[in-house]
PDB file of the backbone (N, CA, C, O) and the ligand in Angstrom, with CONECT records:
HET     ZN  A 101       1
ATOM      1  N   UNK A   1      54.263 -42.981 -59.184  1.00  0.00           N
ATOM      2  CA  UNK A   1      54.491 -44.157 -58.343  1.00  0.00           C
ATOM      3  C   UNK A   1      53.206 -44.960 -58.184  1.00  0.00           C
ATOM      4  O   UNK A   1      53.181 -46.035 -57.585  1.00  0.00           O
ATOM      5  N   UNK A   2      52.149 -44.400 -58.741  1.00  0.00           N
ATOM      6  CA  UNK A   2      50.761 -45.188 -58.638  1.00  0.00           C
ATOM      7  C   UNK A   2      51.096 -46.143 -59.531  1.00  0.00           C
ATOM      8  O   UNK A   2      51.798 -45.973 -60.528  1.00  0.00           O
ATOM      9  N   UNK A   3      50.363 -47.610 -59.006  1.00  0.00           N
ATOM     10  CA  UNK A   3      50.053 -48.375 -59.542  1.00  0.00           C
ATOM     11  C   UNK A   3      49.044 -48.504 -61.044  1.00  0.00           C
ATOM     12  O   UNK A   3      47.911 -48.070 -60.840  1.00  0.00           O
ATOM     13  N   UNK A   4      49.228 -48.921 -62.208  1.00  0.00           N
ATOM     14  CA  UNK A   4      48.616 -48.950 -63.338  1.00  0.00           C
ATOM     15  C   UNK A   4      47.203 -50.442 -62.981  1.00  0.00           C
ATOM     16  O   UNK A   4      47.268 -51.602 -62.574  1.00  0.00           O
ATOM     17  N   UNK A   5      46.395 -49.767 -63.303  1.00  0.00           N
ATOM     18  CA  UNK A   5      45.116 -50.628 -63.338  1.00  0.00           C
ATOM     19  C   UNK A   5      45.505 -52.070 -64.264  1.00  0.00           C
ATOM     20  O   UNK A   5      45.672 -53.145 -63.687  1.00  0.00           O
ATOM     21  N   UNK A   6      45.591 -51.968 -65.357  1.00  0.00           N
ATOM     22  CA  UNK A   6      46.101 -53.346 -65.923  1.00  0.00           C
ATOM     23  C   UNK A   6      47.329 -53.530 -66.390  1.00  0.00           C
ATOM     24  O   UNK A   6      47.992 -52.721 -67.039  1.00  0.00           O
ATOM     25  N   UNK A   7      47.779 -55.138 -65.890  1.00  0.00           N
ATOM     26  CA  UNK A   7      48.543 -55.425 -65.575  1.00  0.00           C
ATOM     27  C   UNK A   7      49.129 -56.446 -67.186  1.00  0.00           C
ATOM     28  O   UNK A   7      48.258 -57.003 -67.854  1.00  0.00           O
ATOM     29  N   UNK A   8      50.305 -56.530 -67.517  1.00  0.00           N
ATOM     30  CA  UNK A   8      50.393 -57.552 -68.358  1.00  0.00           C
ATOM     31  C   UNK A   8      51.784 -58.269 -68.374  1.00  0.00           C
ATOM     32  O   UNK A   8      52.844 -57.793 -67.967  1.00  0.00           O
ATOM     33  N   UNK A   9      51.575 -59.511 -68.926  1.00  0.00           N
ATOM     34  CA  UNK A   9      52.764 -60.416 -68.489  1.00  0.00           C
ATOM     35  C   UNK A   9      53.568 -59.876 -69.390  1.00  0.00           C
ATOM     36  O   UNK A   9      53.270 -59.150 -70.338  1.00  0.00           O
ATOM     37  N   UNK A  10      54.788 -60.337 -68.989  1.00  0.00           N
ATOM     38  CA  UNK A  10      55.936 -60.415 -70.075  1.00  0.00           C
ATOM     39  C   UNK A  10      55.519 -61.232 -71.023  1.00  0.00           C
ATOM     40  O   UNK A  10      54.609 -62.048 -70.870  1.00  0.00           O
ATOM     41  N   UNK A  11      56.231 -61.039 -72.167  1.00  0.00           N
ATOM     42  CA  UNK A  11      56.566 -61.954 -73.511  1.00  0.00           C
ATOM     43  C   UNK A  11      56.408 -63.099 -72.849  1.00  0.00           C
ATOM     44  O   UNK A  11      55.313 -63.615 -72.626  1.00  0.00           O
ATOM     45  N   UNK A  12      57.682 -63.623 -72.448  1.00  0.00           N
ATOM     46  CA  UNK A  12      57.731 -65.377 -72.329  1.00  0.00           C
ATOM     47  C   UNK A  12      57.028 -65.813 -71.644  1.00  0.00           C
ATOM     48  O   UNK A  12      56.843 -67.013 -71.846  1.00  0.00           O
ATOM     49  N   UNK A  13      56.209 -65.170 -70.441  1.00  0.00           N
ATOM     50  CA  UNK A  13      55.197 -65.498 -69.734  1.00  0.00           C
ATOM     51  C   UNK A  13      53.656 -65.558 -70.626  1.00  0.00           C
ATOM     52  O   UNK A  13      52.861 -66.497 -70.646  1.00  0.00           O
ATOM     53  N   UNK A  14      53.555 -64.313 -71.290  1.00  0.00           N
ATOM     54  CA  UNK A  14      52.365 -64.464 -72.213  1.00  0.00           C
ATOM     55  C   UNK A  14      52.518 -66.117 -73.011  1.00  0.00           C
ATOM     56  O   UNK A  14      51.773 -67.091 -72.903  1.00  0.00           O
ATOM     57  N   UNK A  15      53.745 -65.949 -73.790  1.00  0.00           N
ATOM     58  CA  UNK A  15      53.784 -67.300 -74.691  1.00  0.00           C
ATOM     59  C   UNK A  15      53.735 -68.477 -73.742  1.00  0.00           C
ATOM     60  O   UNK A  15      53.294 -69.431 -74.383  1.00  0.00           O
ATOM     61  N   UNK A  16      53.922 -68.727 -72.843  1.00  0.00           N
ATOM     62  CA  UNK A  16      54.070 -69.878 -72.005  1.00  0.00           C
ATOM     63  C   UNK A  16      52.482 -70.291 -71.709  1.00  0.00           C
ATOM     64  O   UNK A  16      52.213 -71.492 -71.701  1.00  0.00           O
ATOM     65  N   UNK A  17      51.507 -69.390 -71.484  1.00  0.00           N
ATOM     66  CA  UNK A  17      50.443 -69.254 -70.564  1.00  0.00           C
ATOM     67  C   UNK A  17      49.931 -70.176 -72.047  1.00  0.00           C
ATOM     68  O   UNK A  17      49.709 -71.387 -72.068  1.00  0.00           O
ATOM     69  N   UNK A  18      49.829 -69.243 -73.198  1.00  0.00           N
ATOM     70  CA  UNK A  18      49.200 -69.286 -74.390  1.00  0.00           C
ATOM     71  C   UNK A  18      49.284 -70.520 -74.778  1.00  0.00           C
ATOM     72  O   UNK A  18      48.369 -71.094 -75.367  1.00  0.00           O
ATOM     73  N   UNK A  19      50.570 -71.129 -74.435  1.00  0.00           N
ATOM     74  CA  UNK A  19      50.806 -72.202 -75.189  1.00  0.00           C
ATOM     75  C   UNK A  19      50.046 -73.876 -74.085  1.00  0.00           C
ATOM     76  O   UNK A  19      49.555 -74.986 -74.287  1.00  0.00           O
ATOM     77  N   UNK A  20      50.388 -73.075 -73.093  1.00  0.00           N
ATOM     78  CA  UNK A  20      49.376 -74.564 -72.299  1.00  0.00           C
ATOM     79  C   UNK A  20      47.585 -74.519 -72.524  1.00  0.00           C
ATOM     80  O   UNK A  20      46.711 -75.358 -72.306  1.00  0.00           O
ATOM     81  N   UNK A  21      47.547 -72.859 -73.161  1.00  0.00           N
ATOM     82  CA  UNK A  21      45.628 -73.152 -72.869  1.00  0.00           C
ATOM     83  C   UNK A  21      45.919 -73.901 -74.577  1.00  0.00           C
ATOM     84  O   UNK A  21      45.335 -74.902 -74.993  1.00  0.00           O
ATOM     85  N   UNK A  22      46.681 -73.311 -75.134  1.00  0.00           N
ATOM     86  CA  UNK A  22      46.336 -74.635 -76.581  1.00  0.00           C
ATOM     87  C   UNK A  22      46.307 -75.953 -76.653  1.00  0.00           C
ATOM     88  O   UNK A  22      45.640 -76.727 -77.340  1.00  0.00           O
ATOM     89  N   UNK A  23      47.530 -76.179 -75.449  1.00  0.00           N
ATOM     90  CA  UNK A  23      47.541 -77.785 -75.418  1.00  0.00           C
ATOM     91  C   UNK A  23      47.021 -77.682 -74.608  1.00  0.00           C
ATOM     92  O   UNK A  23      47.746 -77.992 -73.664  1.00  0.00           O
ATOM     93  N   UNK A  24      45.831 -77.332 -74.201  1.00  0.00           N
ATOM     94  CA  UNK A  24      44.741 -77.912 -73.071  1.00  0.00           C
ATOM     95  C   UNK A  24      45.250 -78.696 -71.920  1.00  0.00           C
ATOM     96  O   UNK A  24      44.903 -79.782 -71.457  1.00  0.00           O
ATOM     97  N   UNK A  25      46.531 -77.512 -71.455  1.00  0.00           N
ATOM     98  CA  UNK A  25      46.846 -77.965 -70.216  1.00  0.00           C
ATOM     99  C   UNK A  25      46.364 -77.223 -68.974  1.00  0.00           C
ATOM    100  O   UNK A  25      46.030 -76.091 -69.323  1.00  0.00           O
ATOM    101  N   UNK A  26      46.192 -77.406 -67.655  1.00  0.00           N
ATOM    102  CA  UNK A  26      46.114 -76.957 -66.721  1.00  0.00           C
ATOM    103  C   UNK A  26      46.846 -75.528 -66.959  1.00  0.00           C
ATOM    104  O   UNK A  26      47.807 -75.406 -67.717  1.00  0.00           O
ATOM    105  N   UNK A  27      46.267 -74.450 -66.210  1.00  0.00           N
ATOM    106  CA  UNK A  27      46.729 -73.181 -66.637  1.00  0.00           C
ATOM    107  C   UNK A  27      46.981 -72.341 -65.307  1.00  0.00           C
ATOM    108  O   UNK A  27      46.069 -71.775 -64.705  1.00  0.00           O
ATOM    109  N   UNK A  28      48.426 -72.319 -64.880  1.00  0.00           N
ATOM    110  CA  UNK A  28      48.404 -71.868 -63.800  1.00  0.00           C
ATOM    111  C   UNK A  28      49.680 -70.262 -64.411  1.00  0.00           C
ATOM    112  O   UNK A  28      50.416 -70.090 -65.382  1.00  0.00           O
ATOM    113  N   UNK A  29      49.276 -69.358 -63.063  1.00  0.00           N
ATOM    114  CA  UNK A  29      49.810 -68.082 -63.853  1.00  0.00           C
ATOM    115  C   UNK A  29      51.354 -68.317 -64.064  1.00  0.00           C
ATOM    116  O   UNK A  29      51.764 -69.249 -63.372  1.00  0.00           O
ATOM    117  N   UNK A  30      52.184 -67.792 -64.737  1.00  0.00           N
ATOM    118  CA  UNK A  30      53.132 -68.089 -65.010  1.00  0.00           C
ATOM    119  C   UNK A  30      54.366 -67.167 -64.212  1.00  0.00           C
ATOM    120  O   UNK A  30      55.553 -67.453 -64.058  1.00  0.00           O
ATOM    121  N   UNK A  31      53.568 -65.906 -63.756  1.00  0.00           N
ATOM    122  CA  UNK A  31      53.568 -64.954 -62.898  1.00  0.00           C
ATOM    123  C   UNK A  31      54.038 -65.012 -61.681  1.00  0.00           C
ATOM    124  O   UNK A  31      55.171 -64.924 -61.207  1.00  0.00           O
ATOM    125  N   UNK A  32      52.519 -65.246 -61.049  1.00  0.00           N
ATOM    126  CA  UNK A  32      52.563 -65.822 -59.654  1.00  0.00           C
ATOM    127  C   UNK A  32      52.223 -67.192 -59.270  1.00  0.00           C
ATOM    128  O   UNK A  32      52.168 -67.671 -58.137  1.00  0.00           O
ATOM    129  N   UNK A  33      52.029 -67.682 -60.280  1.00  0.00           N
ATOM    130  CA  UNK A  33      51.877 -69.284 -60.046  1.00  0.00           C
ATOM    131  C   UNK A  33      50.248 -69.548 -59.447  1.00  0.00           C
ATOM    132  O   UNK A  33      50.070 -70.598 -58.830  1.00  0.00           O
ATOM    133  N   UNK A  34      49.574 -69.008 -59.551  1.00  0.00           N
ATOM    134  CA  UNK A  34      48.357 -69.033 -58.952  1.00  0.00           C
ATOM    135  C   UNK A  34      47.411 -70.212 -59.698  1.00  0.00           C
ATOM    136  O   UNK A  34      47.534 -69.744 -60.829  1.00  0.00           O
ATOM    137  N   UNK A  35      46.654 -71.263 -59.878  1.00  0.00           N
ATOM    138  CA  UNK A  35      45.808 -71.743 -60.525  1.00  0.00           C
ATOM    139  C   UNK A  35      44.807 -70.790 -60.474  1.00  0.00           C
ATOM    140  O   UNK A  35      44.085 -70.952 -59.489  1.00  0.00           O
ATOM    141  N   UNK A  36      44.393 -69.530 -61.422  1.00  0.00           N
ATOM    142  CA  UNK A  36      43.164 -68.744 -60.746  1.00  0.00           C
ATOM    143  C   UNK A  36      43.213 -68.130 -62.152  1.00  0.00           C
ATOM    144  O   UNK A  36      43.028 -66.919 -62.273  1.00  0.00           O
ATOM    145  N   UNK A  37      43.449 -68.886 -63.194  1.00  0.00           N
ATOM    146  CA  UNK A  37      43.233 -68.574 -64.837  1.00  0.00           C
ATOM    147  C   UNK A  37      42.049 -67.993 -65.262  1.00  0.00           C
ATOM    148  O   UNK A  37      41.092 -68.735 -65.045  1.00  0.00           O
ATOM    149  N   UNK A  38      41.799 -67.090 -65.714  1.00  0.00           N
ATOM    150  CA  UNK A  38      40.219 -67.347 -66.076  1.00  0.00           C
ATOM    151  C   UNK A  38      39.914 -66.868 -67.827  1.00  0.00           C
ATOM    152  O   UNK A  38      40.342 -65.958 -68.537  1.00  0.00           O
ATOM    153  N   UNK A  39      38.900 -68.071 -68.048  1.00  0.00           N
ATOM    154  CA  UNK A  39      39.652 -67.966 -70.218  1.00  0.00           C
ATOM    155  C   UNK A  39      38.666 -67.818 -70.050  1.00  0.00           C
ATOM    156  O   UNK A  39      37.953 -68.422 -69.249  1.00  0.00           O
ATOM    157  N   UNK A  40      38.235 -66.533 -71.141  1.00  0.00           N
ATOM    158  CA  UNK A  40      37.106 -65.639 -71.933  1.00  0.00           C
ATOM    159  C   UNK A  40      37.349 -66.024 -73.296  1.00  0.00           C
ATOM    160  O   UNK A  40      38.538 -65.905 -73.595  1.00  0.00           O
ATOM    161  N   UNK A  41      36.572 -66.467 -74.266  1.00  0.00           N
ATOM    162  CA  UNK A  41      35.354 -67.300 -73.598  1.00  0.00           C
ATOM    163  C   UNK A  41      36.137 -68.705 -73.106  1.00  0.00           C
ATOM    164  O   UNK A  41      37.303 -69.077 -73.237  1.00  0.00           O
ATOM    165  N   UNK A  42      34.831 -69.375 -72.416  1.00  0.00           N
ATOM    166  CA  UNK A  42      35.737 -70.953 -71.602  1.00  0.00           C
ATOM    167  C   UNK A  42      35.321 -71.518 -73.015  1.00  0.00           C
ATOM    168  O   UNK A  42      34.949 -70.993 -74.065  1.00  0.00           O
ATOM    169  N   UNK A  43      35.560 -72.917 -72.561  1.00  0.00           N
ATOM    170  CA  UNK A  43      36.279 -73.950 -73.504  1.00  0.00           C
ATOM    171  C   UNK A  43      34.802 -74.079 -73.908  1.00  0.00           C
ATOM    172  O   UNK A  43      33.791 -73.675 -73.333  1.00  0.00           O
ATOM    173  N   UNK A  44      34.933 -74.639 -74.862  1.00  0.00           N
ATOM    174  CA  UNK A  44      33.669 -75.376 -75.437  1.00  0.00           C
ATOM    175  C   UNK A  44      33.741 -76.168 -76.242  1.00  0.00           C
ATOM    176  O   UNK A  44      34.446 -75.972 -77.232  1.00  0.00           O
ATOM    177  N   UNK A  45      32.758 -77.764 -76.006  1.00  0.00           N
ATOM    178  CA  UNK A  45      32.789 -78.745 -77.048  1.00  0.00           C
ATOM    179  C   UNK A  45      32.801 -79.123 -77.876  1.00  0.00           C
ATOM    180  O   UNK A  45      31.783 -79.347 -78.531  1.00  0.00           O
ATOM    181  N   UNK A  46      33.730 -79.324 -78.168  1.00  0.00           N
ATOM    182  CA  UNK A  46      33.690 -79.592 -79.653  1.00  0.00           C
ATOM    183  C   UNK A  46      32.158 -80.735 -80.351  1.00  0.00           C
ATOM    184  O   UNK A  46      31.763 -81.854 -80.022  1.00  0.00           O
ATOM    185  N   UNK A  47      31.738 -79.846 -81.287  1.00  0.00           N
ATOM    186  CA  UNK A  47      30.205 -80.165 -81.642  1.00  0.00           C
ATOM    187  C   UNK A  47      30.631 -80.413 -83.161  1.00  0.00           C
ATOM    188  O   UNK A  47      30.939 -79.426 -83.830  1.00  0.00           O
ATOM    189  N   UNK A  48      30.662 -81.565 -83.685  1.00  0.00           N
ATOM    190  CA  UNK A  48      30.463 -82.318 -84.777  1.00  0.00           C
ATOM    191  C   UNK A  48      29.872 -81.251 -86.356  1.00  0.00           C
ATOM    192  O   UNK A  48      28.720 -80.840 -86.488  1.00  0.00           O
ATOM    193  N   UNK A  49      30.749 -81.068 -87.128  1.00  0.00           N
ATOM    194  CA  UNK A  49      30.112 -80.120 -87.652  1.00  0.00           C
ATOM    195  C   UNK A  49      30.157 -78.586 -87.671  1.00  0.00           C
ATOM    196  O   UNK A  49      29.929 -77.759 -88.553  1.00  0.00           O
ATOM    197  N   UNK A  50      30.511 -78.504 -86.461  1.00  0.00           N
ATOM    198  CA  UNK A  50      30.557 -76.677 -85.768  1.00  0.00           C
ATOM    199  C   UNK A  50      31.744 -76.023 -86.691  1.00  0.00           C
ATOM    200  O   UNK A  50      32.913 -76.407 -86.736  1.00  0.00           O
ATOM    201  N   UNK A  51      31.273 -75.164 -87.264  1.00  0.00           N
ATOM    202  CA  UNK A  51      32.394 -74.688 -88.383  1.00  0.00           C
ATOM    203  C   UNK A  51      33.462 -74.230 -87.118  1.00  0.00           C
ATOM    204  O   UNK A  51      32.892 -74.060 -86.040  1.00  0.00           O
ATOM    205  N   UNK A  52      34.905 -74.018 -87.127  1.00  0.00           N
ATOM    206  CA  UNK A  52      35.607 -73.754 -86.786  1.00  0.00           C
ATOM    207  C   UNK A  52      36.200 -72.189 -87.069  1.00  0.00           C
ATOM    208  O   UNK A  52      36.481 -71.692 -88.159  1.00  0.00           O
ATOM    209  N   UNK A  53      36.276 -71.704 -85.991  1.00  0.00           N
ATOM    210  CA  UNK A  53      36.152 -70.070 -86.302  1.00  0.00           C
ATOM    211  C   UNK A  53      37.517 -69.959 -85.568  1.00  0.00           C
ATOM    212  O   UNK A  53      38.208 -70.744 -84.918  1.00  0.00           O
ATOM    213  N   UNK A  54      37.603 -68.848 -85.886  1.00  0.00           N
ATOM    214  CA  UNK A  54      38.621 -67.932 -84.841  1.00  0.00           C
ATOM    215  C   UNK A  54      38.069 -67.234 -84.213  1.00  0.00           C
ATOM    216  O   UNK A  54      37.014 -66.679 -84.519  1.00  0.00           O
ATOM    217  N   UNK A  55      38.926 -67.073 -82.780  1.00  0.00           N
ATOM    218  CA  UNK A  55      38.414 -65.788 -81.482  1.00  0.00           C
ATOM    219  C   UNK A  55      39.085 -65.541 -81.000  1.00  0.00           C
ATOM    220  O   UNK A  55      40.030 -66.325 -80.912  1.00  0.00           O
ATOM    221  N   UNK A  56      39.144 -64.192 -80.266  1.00  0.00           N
ATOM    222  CA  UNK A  56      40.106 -63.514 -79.655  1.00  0.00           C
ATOM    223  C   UNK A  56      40.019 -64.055 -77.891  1.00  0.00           C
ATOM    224  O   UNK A  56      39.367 -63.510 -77.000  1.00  0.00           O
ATOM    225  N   UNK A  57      40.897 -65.275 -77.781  1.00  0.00           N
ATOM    226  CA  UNK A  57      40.796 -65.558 -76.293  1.00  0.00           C
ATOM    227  C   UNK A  57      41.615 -64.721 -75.411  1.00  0.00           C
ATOM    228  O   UNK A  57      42.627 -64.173 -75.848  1.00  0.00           O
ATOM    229  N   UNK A  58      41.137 -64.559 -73.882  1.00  0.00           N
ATOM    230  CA  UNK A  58      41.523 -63.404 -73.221  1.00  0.00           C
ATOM    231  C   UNK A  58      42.155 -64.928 -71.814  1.00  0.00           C
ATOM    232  O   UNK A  58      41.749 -66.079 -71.655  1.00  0.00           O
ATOM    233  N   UNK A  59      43.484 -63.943 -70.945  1.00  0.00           N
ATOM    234  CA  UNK A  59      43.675 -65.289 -69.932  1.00  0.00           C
ATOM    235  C   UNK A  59      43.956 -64.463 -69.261  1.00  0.00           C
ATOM    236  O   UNK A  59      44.988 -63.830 -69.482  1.00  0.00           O
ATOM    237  N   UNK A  60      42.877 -64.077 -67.856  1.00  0.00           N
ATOM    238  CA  UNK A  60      43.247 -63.350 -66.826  1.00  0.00           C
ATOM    239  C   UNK A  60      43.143 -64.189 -65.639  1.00  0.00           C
ATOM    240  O   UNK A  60      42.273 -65.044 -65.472  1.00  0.00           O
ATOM    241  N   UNK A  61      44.379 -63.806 -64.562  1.00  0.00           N
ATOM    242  CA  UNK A  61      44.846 -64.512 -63.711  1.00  0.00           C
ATOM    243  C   UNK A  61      44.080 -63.449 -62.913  1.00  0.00           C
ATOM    244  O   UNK A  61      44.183 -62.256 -63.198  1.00  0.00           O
ATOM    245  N   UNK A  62      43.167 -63.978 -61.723  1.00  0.00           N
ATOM    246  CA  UNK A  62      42.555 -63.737 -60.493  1.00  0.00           C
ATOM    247  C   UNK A  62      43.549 -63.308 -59.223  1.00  0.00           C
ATOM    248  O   UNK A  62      43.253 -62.546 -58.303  1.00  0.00           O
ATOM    249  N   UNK A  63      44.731 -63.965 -59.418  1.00  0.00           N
ATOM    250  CA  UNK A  63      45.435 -63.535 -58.322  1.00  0.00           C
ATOM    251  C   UNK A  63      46.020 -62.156 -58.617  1.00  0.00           C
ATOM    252  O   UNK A  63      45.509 -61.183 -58.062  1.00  0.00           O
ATOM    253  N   UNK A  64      47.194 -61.975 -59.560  1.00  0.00           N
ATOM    254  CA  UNK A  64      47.892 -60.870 -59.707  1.00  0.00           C
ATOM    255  C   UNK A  64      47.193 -60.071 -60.494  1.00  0.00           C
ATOM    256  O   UNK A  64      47.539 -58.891 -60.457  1.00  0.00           O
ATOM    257  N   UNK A  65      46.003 -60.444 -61.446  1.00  0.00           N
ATOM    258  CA  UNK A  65      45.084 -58.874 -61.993  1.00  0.00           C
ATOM    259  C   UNK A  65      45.793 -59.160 -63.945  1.00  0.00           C
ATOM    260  O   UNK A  65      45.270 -58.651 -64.937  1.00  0.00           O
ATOM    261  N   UNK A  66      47.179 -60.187 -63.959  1.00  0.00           N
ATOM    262  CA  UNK A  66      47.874 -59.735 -64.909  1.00  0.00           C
ATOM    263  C   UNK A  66      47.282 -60.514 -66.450  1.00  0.00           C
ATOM    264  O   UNK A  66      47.231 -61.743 -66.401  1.00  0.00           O
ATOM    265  N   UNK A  67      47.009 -60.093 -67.286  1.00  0.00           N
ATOM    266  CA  UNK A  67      46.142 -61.341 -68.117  1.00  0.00           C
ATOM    267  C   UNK A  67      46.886 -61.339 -69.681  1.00  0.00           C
ATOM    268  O   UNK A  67      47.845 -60.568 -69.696  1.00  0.00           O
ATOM    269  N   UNK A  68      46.693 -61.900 -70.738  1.00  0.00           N
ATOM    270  CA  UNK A  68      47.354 -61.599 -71.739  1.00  0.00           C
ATOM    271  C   UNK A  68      46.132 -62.247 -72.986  1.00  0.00           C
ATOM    272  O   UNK A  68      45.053 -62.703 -72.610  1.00  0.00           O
ATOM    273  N   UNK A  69      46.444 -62.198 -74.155  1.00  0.00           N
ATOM    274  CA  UNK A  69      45.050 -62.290 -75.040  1.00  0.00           C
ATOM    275  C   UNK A  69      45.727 -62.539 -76.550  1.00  0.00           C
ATOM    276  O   UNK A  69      46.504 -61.754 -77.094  1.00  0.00           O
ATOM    277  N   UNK A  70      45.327 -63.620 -77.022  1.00  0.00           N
ATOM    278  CA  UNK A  70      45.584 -64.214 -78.112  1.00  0.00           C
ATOM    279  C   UNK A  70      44.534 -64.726 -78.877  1.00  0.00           C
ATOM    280  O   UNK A  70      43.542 -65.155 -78.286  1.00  0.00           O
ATOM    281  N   UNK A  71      44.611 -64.758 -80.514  1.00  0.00           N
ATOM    282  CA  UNK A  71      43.383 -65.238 -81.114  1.00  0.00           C
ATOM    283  C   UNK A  71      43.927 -66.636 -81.801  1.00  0.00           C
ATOM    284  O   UNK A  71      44.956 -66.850 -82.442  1.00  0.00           O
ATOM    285  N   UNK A  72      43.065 -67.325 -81.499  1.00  0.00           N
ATOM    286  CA  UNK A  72      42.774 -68.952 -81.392  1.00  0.00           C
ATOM    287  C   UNK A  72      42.269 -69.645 -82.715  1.00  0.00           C
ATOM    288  O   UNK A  72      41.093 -69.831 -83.026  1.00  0.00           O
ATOM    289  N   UNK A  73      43.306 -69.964 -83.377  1.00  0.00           N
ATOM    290  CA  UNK A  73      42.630 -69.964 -84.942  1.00  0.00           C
ATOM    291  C   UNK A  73      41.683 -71.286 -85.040  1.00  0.00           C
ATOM    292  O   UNK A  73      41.750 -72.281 -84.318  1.00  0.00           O
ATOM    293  N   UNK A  74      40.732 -71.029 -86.177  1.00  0.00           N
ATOM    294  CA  UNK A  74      40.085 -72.149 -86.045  1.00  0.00           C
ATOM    295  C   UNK A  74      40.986 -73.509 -86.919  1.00  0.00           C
ATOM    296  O   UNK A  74      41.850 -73.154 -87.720  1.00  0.00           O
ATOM    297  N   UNK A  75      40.790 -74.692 -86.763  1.00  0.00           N
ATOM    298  CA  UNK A  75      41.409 -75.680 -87.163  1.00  0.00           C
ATOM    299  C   UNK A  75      40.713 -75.999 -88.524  1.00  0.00           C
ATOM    300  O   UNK A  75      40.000 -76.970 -88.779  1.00  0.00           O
ATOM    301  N   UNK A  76      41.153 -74.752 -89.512  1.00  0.00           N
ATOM    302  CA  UNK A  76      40.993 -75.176 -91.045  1.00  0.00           C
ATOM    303  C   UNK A  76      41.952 -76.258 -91.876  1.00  0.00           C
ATOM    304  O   UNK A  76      43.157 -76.508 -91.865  1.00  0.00           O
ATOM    305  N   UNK A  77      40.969 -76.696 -92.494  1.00  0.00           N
ATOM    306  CA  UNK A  77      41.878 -77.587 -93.065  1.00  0.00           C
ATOM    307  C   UNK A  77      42.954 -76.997 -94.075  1.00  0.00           C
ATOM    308  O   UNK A  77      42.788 -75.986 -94.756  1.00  0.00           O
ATOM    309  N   UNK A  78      44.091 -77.808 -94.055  1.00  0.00           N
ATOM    310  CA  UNK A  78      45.503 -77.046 -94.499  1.00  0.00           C
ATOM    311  C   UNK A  78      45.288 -76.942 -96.003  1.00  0.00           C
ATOM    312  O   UNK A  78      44.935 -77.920 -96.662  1.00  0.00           O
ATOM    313  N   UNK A  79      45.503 -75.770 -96.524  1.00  0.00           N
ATOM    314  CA  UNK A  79      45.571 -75.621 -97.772  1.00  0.00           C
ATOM    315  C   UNK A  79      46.773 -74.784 -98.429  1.00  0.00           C
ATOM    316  O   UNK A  79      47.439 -73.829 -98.028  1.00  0.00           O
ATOM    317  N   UNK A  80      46.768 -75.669 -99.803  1.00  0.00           N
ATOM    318  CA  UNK A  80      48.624 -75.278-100.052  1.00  0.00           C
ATOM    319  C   UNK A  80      48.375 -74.212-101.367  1.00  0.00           C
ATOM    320  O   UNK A  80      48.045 -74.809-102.391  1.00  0.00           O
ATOM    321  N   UNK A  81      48.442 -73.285-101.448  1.00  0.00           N
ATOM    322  CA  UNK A  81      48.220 -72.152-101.887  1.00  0.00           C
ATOM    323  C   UNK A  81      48.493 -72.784-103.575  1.00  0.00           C
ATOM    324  O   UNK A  81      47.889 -72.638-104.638  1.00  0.00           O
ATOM    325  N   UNK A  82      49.617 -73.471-103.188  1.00  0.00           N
ATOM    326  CA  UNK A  82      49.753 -73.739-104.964  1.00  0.00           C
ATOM    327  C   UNK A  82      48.974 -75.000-106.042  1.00  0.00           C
ATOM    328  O   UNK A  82      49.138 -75.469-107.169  1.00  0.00           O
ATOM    329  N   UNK A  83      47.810 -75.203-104.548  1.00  0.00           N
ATOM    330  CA  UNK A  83      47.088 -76.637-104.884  1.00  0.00           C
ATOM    331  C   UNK A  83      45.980 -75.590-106.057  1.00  0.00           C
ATOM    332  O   UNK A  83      45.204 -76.230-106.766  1.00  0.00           O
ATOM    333  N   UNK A  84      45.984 -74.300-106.158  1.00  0.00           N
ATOM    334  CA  UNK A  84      44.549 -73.722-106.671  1.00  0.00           C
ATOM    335  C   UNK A  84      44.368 -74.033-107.946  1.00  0.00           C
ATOM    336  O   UNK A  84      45.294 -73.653-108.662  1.00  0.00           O
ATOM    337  N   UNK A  85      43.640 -74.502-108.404  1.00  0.00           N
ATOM    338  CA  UNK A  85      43.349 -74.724-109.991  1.00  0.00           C
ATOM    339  C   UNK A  85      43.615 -73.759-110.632  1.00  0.00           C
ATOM    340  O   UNK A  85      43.806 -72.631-110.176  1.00  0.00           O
ATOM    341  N   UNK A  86      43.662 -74.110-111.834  1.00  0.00           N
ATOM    342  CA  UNK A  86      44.641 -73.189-113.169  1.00  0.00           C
ATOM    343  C   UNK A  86      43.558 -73.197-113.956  1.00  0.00           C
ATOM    344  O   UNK A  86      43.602 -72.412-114.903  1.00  0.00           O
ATOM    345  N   UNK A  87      42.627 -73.835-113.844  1.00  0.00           N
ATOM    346  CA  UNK A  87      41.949 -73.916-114.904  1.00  0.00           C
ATOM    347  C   UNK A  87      40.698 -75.003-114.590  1.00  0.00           C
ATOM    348  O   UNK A  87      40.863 -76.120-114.101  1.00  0.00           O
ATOM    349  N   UNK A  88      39.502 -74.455-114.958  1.00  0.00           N
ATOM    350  CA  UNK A  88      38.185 -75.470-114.721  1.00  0.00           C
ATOM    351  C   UNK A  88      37.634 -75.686-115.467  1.00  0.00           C
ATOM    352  O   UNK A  88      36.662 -76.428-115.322  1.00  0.00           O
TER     353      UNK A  88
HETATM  354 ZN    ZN A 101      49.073 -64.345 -61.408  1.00  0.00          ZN2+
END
């Protein structure tokens, strides 16, 4: 009957949360409704040049403890597998 130390959202709550820190919306828990998001790592500027990576972002809510964690691809440019040269 003890309580478990970490906590995690449901599915549709994870995807919901996930999907507003992509569209860089306000991020309130989906949970308990709390504005008390907190993204590991925070946002950072986009810097001219800055190769675009992937990372494993983390979204823990301050109120209920409950957090969920998705990796954030970097914005490569689209490539069509069948564009590859045949020959050089
Ligand atoms: Zn919450």
């Amino acid at each position: 009957m003890g309580r478990r130390g970490i906590k995690e959202f449901r599915a549709p709550e994870a995807l919901a949360l996930v999907a507003a820190d992509r569209d860089h919306q306000p991020l309130v828990c989906p949970s308990c409704g709390a504005r008390k998001i907190v993204r590991v790592p925070r946002r950072r500027a986009l810097r001219p040049g800055a190769p675009p990576r992937a990372e494993k972002i983390t979204l823990t809510c301050q109120s209920c403890g409950r957090h969920a964690e998705y990796i954030e691809r970097g914005q490569e440019p689209t490539r069509d597998t069948t564009m590859d040269p045949l020959a050089g």
